[in-house]
Every structure is written in C-alpha cells, then in structure tokens.
VEXDREN-2710 file (C-alpha; in Angstrom, 1 decimal):
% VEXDREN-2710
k/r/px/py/pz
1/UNK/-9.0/-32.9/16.9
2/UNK/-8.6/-32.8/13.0
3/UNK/-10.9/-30.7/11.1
4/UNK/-10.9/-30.1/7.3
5/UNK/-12.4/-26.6/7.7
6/UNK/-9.5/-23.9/7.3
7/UNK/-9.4/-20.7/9.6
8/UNK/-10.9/-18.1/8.2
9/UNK/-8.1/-15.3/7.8
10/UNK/-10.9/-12.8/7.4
11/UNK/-11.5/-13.0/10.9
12/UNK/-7.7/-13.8/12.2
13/UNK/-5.8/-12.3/9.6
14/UNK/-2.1/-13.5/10.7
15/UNK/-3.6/-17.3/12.4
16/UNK/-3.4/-16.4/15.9
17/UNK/-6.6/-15.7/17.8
18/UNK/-7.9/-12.0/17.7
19/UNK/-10.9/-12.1/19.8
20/UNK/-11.1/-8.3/20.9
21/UNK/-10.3/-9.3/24.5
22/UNK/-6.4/-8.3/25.0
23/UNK/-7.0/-6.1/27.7
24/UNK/-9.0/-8.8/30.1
25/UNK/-6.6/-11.1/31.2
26/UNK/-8.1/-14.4/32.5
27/UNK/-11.3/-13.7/31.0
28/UNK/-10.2/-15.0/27.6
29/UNK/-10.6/-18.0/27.9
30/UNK/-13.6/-20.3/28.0
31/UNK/-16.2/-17.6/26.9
32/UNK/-18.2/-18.8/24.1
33/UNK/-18.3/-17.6/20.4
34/UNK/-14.8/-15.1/21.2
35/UNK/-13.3/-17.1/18.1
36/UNK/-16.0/-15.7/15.8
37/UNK/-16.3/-11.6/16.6
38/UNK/-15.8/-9.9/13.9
39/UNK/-17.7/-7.0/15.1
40/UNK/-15.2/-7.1/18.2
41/UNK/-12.7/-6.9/16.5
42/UNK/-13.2/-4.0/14.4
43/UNK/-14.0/-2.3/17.2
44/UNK/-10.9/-2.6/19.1
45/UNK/-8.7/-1.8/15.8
46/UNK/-10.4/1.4/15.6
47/UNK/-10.4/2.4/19.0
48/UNK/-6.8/1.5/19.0
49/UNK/-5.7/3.6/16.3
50/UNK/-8.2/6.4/17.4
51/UNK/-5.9/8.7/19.7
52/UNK/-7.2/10.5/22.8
53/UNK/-5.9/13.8/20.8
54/UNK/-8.3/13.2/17.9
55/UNK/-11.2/13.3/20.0
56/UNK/-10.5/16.2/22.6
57/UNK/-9.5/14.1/25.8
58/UNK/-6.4/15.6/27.4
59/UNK/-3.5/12.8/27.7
60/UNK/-3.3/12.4/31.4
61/UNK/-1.0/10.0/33.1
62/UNK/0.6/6.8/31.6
63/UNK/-2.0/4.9/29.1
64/UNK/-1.9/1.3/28.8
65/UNK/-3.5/0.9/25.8
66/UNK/-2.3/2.7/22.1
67/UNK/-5.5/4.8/21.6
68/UNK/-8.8/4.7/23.4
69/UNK/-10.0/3.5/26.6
70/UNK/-13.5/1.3/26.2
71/UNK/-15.0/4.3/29.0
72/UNK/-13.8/7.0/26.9
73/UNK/-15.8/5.3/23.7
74/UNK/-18.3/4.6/25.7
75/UNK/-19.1/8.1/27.1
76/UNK/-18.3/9.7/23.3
77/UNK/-20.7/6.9/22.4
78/UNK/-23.6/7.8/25.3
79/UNK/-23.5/4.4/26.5
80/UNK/-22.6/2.9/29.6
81/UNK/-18.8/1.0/29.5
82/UNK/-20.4/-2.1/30.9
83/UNK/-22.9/-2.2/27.8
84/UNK/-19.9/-1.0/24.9
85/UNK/-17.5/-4.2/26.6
86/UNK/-20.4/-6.6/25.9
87/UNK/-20.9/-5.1/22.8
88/UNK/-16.9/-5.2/21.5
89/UNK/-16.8/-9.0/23.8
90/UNK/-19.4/-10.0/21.5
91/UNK/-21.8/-10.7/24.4
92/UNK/-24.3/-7.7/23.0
93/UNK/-25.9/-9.8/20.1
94/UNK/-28.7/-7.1/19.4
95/UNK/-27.2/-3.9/18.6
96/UNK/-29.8/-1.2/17.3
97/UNK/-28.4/1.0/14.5
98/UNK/-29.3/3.8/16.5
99/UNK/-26.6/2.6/19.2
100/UNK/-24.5/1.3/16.5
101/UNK/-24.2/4.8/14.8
102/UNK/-23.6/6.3/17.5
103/UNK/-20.7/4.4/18.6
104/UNK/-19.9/5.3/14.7
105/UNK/-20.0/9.0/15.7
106/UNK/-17.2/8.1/18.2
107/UNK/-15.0/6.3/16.7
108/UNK/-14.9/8.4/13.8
109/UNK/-15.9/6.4/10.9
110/UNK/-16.8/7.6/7.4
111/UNK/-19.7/6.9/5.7
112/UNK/-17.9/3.5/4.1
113/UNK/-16.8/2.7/7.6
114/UNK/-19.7/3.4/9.3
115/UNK/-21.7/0.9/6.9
116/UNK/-19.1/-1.7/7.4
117/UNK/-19.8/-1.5/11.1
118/UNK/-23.6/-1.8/10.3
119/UNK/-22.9/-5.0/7.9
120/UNK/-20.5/-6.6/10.5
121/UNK/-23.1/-6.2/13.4
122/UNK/-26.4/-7.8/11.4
123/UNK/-26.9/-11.3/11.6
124/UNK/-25.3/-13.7/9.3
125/UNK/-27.6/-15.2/6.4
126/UNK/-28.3/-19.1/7.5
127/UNK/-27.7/-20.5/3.6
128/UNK/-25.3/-19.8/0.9
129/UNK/-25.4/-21.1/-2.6
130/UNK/-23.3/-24.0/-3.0
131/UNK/-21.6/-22.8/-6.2
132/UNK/-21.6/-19.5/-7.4
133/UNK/-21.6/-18.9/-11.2
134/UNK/-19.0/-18.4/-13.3
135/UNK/-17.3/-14.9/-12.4
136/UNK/-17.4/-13.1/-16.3
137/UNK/-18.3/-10.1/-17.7
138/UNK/-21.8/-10.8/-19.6
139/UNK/-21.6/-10.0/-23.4
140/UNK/-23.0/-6.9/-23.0
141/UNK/-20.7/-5.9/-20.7
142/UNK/-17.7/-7.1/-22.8
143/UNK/-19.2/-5.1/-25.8
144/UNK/-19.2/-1.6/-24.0
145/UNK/-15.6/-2.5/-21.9
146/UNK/-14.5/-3.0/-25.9
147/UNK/-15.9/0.0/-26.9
148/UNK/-14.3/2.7/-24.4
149/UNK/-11.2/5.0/-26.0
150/UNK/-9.4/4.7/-22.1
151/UNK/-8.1/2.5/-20.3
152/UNK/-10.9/0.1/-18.3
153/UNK/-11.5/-3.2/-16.7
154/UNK/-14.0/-5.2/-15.0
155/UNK/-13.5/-6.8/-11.3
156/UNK/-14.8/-9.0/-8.8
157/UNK/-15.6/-9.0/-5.1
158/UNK/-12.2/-9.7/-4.2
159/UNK/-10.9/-7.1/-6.8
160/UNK/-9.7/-10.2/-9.2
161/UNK/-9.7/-8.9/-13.0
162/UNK/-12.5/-10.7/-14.9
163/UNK/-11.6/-8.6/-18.3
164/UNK/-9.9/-5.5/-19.4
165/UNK/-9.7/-4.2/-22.7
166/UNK/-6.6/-3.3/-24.7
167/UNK/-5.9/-0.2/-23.8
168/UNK/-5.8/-1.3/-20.4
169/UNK/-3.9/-4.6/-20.8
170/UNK/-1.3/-1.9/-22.2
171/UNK/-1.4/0.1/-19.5
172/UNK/-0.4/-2.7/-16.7
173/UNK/2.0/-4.5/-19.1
174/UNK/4.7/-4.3/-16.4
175/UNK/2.6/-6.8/-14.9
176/UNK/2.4/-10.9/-15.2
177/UNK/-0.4/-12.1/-15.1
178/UNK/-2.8/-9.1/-14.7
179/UNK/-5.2/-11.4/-12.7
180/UNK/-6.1/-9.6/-9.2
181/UNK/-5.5/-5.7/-8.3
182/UNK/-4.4/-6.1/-4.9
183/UNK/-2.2/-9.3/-5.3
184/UNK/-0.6/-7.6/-7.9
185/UNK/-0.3/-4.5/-5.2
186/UNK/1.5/-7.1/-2.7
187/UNK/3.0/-9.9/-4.5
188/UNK/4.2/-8.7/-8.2
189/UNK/7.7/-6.4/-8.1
190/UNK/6.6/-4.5/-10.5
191/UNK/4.3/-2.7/-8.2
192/UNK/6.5/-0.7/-6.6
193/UNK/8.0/1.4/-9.9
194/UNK/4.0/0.9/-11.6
195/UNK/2.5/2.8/-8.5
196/UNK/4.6/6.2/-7.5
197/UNK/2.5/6.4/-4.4
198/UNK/2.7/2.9/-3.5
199/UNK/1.8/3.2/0.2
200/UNK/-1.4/4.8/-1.0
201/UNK/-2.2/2.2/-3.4
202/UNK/-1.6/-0.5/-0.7
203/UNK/-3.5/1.5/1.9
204/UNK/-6.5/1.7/-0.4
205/UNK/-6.3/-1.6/-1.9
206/UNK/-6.1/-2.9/1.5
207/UNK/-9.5/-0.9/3.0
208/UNK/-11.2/-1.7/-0.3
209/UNK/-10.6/-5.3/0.3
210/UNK/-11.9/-5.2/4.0
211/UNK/-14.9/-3.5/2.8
212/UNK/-15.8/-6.3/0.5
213/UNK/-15.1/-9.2/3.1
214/UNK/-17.7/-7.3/5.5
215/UNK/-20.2/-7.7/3.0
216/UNK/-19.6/-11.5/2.9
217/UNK/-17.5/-13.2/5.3
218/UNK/-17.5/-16.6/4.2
219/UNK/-17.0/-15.8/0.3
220/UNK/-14.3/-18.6/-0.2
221/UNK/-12.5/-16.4/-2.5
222/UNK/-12.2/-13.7/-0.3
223/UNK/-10.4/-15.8/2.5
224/UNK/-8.1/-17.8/-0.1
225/UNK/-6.8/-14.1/-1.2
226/UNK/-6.7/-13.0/2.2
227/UNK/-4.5/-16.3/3.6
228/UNK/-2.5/-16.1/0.6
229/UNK/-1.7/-12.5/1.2
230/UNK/-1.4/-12.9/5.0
231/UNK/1.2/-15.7/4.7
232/UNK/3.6/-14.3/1.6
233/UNK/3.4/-10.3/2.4
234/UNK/4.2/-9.3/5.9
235/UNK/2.8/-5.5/4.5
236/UNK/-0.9/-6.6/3.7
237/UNK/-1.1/-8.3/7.3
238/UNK/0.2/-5.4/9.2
239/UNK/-2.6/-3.4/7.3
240/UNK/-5.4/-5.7/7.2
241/UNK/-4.8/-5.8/11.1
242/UNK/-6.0/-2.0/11.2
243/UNK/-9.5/-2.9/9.6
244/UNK/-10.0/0.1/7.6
245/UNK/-12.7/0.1/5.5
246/UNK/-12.9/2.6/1.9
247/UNK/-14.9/1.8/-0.8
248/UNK/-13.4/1.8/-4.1
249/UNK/-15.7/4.4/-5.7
250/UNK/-12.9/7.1/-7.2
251/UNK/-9.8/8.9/-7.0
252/UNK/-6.6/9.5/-8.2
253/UNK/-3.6/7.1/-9.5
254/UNK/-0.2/8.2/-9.9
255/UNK/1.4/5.8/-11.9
256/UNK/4.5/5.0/-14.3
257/UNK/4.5/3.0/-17.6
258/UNK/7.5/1.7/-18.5
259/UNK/7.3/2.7/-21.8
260/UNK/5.2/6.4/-21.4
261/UNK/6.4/7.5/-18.3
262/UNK/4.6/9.3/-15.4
263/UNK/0.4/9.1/-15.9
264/UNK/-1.5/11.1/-13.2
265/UNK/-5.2/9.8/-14.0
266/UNK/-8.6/9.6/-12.8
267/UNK/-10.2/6.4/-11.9
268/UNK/-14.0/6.2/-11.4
269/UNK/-16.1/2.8/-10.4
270/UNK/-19.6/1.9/-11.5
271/UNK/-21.9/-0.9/-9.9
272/UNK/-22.8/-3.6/-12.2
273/UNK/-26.3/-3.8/-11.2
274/UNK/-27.4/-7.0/-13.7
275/UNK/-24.2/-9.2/-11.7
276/UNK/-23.7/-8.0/-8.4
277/UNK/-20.0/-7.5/-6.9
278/UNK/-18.9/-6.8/-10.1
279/UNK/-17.9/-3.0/-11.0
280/UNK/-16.6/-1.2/-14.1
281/UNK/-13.1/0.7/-13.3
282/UNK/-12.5/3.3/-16.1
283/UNK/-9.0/5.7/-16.2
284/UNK/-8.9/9.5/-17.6
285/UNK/-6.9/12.0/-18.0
286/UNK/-7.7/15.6/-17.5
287/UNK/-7.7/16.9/-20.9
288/UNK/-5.3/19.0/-22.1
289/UNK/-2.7/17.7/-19.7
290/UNK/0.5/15.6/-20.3
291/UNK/-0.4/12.5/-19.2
292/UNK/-3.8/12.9/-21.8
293/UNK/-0.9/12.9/-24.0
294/UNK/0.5/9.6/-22.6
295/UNK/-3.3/8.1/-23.2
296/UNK/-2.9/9.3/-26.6
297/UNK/0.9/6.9/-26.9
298/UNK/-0.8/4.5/-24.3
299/UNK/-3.4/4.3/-28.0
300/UNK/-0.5/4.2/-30.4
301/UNK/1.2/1.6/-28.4
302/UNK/-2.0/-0.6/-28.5
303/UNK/-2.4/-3.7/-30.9
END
C-alpha cells in the first residue's frame, strides 16, 4: 500500500527495520508497535556495546551476542529478565524512573545518556505545531554574536548554523557553505584536514545529534539530516547505529586553518533560553599560548 509518509531514519537509521528483537527469532513478527521502539532500541545498542568485562562478569563459554545478555542487565538492573525483555520489546509501556535509572546504573550511561533514556521512555506529546517559526538569531542575539573578539556562532536543534560572526566565518573558510556542523563533519572534504582529530569530532557530532533527536523525534528537520546522512555517508550510519548520546556543552577542538595553521581551542555552549534549541558556541584560546596567537591572525585575517 502506498503511503506519502517517509520512514523516519531517527528510528531506523539505515531503512531496514530495527525493532530490538534480533535475538527472538519467530517472535518478530506480528507483535504490535515493534516498528516504533525507540526505547528498545537504545537499549539493545547499549547493551551491545557494553562488554561483560566492563561490568565484572567473567567471560565464560561461547557468547552469542557482542556484549550483554538481557539476564545479565537484568540482574545489574535488580529486575527480573522477563520484566527488562518487555521493557527493551516495548511491551513495558510504564517504566518508573526509579526502574529506568536503575537500568541506567547498568548499562553505564552518563548523565547525558541517562536523561536520553528518560526522554525516550516518556510518552510522546499528542500535538505538534504545524509550522515552526522561522529558525534566526533574534536581534539581540545578533548584536552580542557581533560583538564577541573570538570566534562564535549560533545553532539549531539539528546543529544547522543560523549565524556566525566574522571571525568565525574566517575560521571555517575551508568550508562551502558553512550551513550545518555535522553535515559539514560527514559530507564536505574539507573536514578531514579542518579537524586533526576527526574521529572525535564525528563521534561527538554524532552523539550530540542523537541527543537532540531524543528530545523530539518527529522534528522534520532532524529526520531530513538524519536520511540525508544515512544514505550519502556510510560513517554517520555505522555511528548513529550505536545510539550514543553527549550533549554538546564543552570541550576541546583540535583544528587546522588553512591559512594559520594548527588551533588547539576551547569551545563552550550556552542555552538560549528566550528561543529554545538554539545555543551560543563560542572558541578560546588559552592565553598566552600559540594558537591565542593564531586568534590574534585569525583577527588580522578578518574583513
């Protein structure tokens, strides 16, 4: 039957069916709802890549699956295994956070993670606007981005670049267009010299990504980026698959102008709280250091 509603890649990230049920044969099919189990399947990524090691639980005998059994989450967990399978089968449609961190606690999850799984496991809002405003910075906004003597720029929910200011636009000249951070990651060559780290930068861009999608799964934007990327870069699929989740909050970017040359800098990210899903991303340089000096040509180099 023909239906104008696209899959949603934030759910099946390559177009084949994921439905957290790989290990129960028959059972697959007919069950209702295993198409839509997000929770599921962040579950099973992170038990999968969750080794017995990790945890303390001697490796004894051949293993059928890559990282943990759903008994040995279970008793790390405190739960029975009959009640985590419902629960990663998306048959348990009640979790209480109480149960829900504690499965947290054994799989291992961060703070960011840990949230994700909360976000993932509470019940979808009924309505959604029909149109969302205009992504922009607001005037304000614009005026202080201006204003800053380092490199910043404002993004979106799906990390697209609503403004930068010069100094910034200098800084990713390599780039064309300079329109989304993690599309630019996967899809532009000039990635690969402009990040020295580059695995890093994917592996972050890719977990910040995820973390946005859990806080809304059907933000159209969101699964355009995500089937673009799942259909032109092989890379973003195979990490999008593993479901980490990191917030973009801070850290460190090893990069290399073209022009400059090597810039170690210091990234931090600030909540717009007047437009919501926007955040301020601001570069520095530890003073004193060489690549201050490159922010100092990154400044001469500046119309």
């Amino acid at each position: 039957m023909h239906t104008d509603e696209p899959p949603n890649p934030l759910e099946r990230p390559d177009g084949r069916r994921d439905d957290g049920l790989r290990d129960d044969g028959p059972q697959r099919a007919g069950r209702a709802g295993q198409h839509d189990n997000p929770l599921g399947e962040y579950l099973r990524a992170r038990r999968e890549h969750l080794t017995p090691d990790r945890v303390g639980i001697p490796r004894v005998g051949h293993r059928r699956v890559p990282g943990l059994r759903r008994e040995e989450v279970a008793v790390l967990a405190g739960v029975s295994t009959d009640y985590y399978t419902r629960l990663e089968q998306g048959r348990e449609r009640s979790p209480s956070p109480q149960l829900l961190n504690a499965v947290a606690r054994a799989l291992r999850l961060d703070e960011h993670a840990a949230a994700h799984l909360l976000r993932l496991a509470a019940p979808r809002l009924t309505q959604r606007p029909l149109h969302r405003p205009p992504e922009r910075p607001s005037p304000a906004l614009q005026q202080l981005l201006d204003s800053l003597d380092t490199p910043a720029l404002v993004v979106g929910p799906a990390l697209d670049v609503l403004a930068l200011n010069p100094l910034a636009a200098t800084l990713y000249t390599a780039f064309a267009p300079v329109d989304n951070l993690i599309r630019m990651t996967f899809l532009d060559p000039a990635a690969r010299t402009f990040h020295r780290d580059w695995d890093r930068a994917a592996h972050d861009a890719v977990a910040a990504l995820r973390a946005a999608a859990g806080r809304d799964r059907e933000d159209r934007r969101l699964i355009e980026l995500v089937g673009e990327l799942s259909l032109k870069s092989p890379e973003f699929g195979r990490l999008w698959a593993r479901h980490e989740v990191r917030g973009k909050t801070g850290g460190d970017k090893l990069l290399h102008h073209p022009r400059i040359g090597d810039l170690d800098l210091h990234y931090e990210t600030l909540a717009v709280n007047s437009a919501p899903g926007q955040q301020l991303v601001v570069y520095q340089a530890a003073p004193g250091s060489p690549s201050a000096e490159g922010l100092l040509l990154l400044r001469a180099l500046t119309p």
